[in-house]
PDB file of N, H, CA, C and O in Angstrom:
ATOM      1  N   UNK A   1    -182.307   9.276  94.834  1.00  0.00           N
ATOM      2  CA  UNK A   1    -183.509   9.138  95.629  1.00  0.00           C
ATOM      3  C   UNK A   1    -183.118   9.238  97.104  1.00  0.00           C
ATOM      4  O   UNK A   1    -182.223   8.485  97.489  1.00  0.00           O
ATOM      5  N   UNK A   2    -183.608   9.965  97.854  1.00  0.00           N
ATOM      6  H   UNK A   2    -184.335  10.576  97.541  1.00  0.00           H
ATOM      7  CA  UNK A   2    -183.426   9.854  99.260  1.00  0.00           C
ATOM      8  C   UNK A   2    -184.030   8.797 100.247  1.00  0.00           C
ATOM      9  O   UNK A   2    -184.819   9.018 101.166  1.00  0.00           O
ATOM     10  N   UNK A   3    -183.721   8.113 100.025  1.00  0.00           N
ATOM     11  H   UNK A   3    -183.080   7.933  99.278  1.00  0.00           H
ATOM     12  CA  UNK A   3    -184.269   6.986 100.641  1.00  0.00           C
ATOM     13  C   UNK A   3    -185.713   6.488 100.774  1.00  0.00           C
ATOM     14  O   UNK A   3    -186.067   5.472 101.372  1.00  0.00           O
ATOM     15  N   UNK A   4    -186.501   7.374 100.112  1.00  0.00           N
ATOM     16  H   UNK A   4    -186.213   8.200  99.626  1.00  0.00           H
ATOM     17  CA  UNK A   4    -187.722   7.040  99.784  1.00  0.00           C
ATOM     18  C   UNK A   4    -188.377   5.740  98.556  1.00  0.00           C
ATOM     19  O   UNK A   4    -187.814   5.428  97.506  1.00  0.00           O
ATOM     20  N   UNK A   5    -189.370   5.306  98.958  1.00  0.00           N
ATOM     21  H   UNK A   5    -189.827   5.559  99.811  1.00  0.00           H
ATOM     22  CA  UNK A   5    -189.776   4.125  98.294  1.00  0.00           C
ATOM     23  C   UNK A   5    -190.875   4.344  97.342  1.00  0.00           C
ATOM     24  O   UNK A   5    -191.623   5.287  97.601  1.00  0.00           O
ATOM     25  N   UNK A   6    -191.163   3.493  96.054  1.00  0.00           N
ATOM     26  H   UNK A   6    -190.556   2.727  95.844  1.00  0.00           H
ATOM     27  CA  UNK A   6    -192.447   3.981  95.665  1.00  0.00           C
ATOM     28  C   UNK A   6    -192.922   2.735  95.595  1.00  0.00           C
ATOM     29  O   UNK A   6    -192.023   1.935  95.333  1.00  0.00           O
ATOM     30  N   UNK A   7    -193.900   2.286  95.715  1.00  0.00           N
ATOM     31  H   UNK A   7    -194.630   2.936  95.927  1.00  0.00           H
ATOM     32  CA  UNK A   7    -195.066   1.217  95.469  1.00  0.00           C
ATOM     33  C   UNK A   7    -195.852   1.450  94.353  1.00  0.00           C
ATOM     34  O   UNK A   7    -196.425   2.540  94.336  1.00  0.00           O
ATOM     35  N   UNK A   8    -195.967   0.952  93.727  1.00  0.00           N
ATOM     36  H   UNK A   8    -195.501   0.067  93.741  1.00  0.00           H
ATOM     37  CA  UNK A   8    -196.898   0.290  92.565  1.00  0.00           C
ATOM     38  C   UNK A   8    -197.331  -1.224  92.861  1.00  0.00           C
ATOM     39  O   UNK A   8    -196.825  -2.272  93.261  1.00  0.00           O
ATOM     40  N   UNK A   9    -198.779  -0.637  92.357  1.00  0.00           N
ATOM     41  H   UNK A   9    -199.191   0.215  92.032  1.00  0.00           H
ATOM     42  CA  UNK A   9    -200.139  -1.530  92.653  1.00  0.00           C
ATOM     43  C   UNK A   9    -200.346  -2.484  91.036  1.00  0.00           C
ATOM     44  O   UNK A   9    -199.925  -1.950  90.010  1.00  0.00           O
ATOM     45  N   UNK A  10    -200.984  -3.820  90.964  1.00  0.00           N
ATOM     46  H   UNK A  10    -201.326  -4.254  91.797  1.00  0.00           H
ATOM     47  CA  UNK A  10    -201.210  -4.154  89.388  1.00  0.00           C
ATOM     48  C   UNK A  10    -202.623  -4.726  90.547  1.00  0.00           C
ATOM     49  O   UNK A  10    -202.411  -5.324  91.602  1.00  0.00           O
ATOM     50  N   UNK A  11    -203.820  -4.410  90.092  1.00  0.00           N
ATOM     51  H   UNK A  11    -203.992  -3.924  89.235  1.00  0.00           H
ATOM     52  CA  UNK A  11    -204.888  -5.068  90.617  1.00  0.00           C
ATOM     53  C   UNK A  11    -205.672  -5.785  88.833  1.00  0.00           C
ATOM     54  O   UNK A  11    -205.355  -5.437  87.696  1.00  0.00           O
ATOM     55  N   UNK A  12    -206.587  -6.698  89.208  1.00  0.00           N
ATOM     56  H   UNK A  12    -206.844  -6.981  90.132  1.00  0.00           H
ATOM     57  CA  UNK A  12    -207.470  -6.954  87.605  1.00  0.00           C
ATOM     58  C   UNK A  12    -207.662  -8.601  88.357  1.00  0.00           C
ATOM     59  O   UNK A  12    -207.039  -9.165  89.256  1.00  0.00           O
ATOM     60  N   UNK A  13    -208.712  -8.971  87.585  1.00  0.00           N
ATOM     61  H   UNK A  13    -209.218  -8.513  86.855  1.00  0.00           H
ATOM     62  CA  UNK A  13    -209.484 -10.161  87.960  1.00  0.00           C
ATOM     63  C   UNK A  13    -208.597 -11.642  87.741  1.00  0.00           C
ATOM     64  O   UNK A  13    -207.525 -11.618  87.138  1.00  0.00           O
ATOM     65  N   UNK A  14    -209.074 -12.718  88.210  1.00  0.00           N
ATOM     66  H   UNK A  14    -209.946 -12.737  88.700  1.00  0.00           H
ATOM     67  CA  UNK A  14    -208.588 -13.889  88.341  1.00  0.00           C
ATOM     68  C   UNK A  14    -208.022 -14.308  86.647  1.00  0.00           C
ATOM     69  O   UNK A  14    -208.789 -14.040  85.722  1.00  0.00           O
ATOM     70  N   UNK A  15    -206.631 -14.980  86.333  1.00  0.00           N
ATOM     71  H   UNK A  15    -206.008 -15.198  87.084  1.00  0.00           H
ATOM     72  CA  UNK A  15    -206.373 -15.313  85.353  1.00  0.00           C
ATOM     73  C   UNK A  15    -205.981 -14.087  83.906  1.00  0.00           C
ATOM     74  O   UNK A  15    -205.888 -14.339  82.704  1.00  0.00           O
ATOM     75  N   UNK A  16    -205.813 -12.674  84.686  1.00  0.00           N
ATOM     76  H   UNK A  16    -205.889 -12.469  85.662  1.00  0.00           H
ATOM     77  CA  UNK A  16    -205.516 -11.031  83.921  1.00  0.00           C
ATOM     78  C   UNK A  16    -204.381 -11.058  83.605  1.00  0.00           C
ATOM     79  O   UNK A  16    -204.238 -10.349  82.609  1.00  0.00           O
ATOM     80  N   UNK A  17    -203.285 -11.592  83.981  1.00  0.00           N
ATOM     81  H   UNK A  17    -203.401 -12.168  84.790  1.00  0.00           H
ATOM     82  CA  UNK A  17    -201.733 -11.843  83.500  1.00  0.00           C
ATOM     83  C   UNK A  17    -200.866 -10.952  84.845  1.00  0.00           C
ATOM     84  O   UNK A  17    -199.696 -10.655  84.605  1.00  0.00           O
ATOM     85  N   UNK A  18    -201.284 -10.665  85.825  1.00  0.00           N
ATOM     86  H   UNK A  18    -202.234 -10.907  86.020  1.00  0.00           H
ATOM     87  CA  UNK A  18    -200.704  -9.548  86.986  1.00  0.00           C
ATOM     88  C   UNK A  18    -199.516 -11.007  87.177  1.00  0.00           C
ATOM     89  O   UNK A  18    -198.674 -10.838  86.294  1.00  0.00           O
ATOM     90  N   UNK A  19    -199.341 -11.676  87.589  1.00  0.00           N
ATOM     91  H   UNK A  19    -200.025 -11.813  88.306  1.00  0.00           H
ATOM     92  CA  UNK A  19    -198.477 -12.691  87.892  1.00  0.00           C
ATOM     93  C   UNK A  19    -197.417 -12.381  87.037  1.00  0.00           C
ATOM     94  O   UNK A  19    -196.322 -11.950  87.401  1.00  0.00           O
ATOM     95  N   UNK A  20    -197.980 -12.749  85.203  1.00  0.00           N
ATOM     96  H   UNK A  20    -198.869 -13.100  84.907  1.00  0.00           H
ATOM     97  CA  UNK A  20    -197.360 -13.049  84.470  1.00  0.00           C
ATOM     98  C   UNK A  20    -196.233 -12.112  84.305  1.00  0.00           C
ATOM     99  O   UNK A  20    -195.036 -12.356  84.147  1.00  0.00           O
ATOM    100  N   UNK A  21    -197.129 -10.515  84.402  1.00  0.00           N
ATOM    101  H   UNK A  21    -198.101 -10.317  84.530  1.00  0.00           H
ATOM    102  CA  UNK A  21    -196.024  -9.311  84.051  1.00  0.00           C
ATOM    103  C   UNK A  21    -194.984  -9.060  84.935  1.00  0.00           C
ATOM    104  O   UNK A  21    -193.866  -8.625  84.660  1.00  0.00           O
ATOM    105  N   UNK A  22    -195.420  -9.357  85.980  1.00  0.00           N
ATOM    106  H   UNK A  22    -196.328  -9.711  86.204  1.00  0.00           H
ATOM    107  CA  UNK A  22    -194.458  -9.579  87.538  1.00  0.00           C
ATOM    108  C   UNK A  22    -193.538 -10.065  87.367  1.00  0.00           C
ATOM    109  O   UNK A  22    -192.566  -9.370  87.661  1.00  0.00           O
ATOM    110  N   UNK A  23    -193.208 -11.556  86.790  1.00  0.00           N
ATOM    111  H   UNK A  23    -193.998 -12.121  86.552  1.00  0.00           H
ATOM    112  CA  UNK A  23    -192.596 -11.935  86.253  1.00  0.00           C
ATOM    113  C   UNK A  23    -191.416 -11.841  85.488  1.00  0.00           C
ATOM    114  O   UNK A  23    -190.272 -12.293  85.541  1.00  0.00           O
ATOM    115  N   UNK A  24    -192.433 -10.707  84.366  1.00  0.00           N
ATOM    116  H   UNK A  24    -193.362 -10.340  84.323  1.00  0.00           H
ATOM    117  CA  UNK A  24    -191.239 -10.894  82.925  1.00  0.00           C
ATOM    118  C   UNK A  24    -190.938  -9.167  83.639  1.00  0.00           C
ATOM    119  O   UNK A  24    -190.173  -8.443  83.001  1.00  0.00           O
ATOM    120  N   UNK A  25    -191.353  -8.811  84.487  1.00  0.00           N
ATOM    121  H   UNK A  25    -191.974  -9.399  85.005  1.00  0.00           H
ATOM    122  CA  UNK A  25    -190.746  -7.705  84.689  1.00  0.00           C
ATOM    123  C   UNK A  25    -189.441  -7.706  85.774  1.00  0.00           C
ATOM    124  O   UNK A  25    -188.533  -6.875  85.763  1.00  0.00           O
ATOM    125  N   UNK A  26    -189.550  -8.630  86.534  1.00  0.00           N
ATOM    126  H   UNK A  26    -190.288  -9.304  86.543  1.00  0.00           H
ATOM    127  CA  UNK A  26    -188.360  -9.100  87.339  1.00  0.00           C
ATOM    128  C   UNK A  26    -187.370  -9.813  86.931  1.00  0.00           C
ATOM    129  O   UNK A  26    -186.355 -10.062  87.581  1.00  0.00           O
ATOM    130  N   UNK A  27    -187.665 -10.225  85.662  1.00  0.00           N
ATOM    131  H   UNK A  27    -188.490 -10.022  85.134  1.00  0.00           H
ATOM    132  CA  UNK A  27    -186.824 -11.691  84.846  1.00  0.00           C
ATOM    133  C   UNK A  27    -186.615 -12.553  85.368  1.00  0.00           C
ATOM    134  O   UNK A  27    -185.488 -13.034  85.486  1.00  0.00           O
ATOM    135  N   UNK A  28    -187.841 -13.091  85.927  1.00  0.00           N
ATOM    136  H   UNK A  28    -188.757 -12.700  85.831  1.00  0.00           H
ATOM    137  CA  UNK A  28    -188.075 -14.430  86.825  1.00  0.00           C
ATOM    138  C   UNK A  28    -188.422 -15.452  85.521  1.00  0.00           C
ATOM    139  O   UNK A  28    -188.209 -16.663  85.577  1.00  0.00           O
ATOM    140  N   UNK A  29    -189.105 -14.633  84.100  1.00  0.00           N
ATOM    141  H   UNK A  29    -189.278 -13.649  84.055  1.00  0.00           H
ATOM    142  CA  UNK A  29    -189.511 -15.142  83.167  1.00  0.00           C
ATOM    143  C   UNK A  29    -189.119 -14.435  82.372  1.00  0.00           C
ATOM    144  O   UNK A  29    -188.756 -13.281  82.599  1.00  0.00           O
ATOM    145  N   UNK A  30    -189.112 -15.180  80.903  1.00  0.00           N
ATOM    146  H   UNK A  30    -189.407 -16.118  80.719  1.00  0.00           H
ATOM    147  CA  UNK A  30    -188.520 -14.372  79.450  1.00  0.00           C
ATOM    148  C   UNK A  30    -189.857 -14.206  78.505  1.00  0.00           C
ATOM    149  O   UNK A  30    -190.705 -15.093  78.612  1.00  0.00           O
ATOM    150  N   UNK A  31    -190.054 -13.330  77.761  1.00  0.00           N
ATOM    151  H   UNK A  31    -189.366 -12.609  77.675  1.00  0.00           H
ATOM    152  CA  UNK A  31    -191.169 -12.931  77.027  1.00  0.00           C
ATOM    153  C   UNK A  31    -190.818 -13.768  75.377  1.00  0.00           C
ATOM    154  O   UNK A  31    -189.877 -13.476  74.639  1.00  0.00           O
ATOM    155  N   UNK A  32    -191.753 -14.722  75.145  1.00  0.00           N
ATOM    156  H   UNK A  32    -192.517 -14.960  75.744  1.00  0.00           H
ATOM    157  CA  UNK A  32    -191.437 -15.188  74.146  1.00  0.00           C
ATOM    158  C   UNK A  32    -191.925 -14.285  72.512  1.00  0.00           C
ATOM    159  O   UNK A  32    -191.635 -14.680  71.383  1.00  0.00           O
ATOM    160  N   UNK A  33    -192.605 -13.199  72.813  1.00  0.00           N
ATOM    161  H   UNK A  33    -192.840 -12.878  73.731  1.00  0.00           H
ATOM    162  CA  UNK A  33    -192.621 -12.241  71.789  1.00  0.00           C
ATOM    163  C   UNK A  33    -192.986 -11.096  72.206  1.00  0.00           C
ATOM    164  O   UNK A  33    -193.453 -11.079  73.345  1.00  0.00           O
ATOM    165  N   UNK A  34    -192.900  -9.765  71.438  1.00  0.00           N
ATOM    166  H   UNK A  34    -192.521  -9.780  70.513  1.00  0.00           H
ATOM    167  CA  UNK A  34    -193.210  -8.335  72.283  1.00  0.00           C
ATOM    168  C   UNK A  34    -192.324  -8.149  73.415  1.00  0.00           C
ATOM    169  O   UNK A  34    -191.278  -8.757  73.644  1.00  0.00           O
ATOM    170  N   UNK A  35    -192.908  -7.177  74.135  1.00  0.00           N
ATOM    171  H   UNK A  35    -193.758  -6.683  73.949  1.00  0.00           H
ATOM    172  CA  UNK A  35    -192.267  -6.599  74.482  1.00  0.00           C
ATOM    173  C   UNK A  35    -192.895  -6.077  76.249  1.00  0.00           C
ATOM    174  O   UNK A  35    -194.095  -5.823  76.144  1.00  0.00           O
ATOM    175  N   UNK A  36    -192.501  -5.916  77.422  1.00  0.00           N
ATOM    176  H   UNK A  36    -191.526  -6.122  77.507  1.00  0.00           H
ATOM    177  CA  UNK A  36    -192.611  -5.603  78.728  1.00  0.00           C
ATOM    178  C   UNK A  36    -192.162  -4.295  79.027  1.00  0.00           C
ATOM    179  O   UNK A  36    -191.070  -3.934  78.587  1.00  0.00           O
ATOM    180  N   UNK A  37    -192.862  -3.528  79.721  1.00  0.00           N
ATOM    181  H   UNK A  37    -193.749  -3.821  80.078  1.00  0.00           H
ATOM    182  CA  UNK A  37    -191.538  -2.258  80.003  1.00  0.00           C
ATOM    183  C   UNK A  37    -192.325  -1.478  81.129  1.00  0.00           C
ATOM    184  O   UNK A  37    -193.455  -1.096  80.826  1.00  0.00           O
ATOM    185  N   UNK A  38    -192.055  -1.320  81.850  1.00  0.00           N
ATOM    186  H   UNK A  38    -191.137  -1.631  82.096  1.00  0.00           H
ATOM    187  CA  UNK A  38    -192.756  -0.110  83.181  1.00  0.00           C
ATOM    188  C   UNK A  38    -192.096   0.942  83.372  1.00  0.00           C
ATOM    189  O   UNK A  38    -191.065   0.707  84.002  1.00  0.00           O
ATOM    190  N   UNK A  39    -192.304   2.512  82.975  1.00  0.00           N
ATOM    191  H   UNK A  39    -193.142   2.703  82.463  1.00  0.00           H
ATOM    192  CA  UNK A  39    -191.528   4.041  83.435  1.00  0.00           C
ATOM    193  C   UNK A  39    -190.676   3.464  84.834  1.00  0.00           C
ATOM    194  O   UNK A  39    -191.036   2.550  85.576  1.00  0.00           O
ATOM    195  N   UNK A  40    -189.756   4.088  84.910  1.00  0.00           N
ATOM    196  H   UNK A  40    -189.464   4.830  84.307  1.00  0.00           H
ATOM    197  CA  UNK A  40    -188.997   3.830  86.461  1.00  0.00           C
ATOM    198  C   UNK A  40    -188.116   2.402  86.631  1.00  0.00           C
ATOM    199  O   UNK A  40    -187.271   2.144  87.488  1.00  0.00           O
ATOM    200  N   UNK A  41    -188.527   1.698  85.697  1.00  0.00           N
ATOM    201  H   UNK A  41    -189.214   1.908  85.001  1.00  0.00           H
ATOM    202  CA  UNK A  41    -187.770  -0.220  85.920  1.00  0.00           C
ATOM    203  C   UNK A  41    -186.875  -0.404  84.475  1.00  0.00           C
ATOM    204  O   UNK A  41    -187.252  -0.674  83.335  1.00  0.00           O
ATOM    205  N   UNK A  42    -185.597  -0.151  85.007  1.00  0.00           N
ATOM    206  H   UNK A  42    -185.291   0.068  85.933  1.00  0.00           H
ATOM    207  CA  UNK A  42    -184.837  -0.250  84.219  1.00  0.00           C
ATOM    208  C   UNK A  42    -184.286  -2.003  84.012  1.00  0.00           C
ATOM    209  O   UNK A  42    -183.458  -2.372  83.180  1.00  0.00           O
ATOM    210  N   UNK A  43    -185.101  -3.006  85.147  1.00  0.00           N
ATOM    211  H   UNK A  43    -185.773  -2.706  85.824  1.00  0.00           H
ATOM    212  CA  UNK A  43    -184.343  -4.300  85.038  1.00  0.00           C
ATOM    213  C   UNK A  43    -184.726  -5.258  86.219  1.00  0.00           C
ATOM    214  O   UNK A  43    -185.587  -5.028  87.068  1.00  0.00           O
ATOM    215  N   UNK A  44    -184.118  -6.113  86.147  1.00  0.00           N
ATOM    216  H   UNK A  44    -183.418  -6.300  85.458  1.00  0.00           H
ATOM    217  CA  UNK A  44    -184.950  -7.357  87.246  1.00  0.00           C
ATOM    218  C   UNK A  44    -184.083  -6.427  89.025  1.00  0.00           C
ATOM    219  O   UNK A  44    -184.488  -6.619  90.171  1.00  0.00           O
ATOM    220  N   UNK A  45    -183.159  -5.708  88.703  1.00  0.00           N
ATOM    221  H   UNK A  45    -182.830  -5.552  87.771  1.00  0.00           H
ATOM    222  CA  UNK A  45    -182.938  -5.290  90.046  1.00  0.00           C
ATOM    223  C   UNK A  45    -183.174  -4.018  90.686  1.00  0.00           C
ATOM    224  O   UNK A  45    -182.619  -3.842  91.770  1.00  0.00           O
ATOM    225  N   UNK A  46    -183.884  -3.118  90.221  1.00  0.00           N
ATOM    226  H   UNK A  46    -184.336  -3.261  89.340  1.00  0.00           H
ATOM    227  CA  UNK A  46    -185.138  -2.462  90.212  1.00  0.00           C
ATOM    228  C   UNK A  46    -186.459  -2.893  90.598  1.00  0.00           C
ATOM    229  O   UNK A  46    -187.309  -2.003  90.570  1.00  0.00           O
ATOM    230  N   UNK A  47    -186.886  -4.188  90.996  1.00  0.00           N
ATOM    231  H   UNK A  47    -186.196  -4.911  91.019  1.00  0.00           H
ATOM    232  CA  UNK A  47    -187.911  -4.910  91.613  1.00  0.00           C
ATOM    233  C   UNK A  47    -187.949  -5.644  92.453  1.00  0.00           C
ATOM    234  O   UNK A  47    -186.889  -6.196  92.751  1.00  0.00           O
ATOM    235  N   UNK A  48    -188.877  -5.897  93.023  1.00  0.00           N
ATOM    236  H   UNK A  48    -189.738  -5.448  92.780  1.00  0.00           H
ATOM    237  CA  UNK A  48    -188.616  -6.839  94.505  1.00  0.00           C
ATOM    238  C   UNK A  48    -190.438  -7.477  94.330  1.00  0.00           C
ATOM    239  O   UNK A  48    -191.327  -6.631  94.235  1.00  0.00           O
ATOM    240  N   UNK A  49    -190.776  -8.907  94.309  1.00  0.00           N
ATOM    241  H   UNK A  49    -190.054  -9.594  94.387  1.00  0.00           H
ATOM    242  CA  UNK A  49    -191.778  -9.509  94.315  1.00  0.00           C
ATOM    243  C   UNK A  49    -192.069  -9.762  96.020  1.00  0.00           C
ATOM    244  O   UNK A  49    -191.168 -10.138  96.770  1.00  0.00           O
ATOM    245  N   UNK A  50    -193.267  -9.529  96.414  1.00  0.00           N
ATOM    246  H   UNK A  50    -193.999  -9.223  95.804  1.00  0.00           H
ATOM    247  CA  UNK A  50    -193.750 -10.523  97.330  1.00  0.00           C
ATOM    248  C   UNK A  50    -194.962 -10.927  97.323  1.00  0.00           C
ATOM    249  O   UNK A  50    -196.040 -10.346  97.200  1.00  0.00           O
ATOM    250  N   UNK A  51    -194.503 -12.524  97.543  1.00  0.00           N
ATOM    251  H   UNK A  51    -193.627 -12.996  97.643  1.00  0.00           H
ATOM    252  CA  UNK A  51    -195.665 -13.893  97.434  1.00  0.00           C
ATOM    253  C   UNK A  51    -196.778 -13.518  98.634  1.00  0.00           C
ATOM    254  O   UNK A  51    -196.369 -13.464  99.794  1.00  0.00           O
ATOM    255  N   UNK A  52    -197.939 -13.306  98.390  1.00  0.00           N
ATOM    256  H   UNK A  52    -198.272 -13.350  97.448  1.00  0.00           H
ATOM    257  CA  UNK A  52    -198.482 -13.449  99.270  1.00  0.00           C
ATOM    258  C   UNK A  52    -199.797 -14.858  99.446  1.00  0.00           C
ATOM    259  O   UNK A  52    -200.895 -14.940  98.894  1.00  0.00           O
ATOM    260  N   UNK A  53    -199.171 -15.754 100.364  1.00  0.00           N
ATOM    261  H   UNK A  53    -198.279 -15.687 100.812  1.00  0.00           H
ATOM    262  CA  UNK A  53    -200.195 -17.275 100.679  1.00  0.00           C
ATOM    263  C   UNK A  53    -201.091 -16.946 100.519  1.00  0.00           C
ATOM    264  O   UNK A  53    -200.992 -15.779 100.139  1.00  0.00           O
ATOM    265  N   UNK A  54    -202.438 -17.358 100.579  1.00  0.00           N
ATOM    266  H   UNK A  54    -202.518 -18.306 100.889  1.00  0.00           H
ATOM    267  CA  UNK A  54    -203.631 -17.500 100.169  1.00  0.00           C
ATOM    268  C   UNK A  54    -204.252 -17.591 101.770  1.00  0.00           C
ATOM    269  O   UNK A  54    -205.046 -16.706 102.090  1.00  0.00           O
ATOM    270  N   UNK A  55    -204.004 -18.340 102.487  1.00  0.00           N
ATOM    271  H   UNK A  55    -203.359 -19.059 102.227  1.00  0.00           H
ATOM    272  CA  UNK A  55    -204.079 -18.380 103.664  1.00  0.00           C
ATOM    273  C   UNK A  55    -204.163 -16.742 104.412  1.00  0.00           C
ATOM    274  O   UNK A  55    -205.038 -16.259 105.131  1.00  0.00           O
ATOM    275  N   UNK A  56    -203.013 -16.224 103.960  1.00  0.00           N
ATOM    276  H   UNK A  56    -202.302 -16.616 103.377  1.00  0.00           H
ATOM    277  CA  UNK A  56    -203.609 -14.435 104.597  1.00  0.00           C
ATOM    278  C   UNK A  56    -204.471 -13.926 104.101  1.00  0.00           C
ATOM    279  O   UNK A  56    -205.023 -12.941 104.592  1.00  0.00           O
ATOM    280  N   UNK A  57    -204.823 -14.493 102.945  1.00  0.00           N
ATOM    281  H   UNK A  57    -204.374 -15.293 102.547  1.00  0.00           H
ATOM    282  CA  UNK A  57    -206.053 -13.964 101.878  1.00  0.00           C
ATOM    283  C   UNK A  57    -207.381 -14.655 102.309  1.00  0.00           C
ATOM    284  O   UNK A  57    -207.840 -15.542 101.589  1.00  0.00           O
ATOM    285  N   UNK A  58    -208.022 -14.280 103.467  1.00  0.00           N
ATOM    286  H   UNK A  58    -207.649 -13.559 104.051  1.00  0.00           H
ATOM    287  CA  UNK A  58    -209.491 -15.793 103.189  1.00  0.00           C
ATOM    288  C   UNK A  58    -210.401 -15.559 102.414  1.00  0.00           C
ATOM    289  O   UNK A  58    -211.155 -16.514 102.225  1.00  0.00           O
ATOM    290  N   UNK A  59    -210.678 -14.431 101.761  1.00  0.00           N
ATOM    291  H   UNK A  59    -210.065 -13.656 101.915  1.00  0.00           H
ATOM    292  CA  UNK A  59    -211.330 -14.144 100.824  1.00  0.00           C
ATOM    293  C   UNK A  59    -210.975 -14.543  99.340  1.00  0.00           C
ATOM    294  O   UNK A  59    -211.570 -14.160  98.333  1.00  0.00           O
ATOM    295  N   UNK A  60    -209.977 -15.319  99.398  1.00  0.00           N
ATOM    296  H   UNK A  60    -209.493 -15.630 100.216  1.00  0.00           H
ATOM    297  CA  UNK A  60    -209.496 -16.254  98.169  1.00  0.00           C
ATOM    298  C   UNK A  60    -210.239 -17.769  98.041  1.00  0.00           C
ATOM    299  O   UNK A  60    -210.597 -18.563  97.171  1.00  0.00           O
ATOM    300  N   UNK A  61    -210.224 -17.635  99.332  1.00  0.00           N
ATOM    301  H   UNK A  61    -209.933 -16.990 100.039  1.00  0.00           H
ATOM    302  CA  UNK A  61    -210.855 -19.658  99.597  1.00  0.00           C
ATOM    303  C   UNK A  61    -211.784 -19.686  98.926  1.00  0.00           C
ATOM    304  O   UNK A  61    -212.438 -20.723  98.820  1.00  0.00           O
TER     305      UNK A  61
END
């Protein structure tokens, strides 16, 4: 890759599992059955999470 980046988006409503897959896709968490997998993510170091406060969000309040 030449130093280029790709972004991927997970959008879906309050309580959809976007956290959850984040997660078991970083191996922040372990999948207690089945199975996780995204084209391009071979592993938790292939990903990078960021938290974003709620506070930058005011449309969360």
């Amino acid at each position: 890759m030449s130093g280029l980046a790709t972004f991927r988006v997970i959008v879906g409503p309050t309580g959809s599992g976007k956290s959850s897959l984040l997660h078991v896709l970083s191996g922040l968490e372990r999948l207690t059955s089945g199975t996780a997998t995204w084209p391009g993510i071979g592993g938790p170091d292939d990903i990078a999470l960021v938290f974003q406060p709620t506070v930058s969000s005011p449309w969360t309040r």
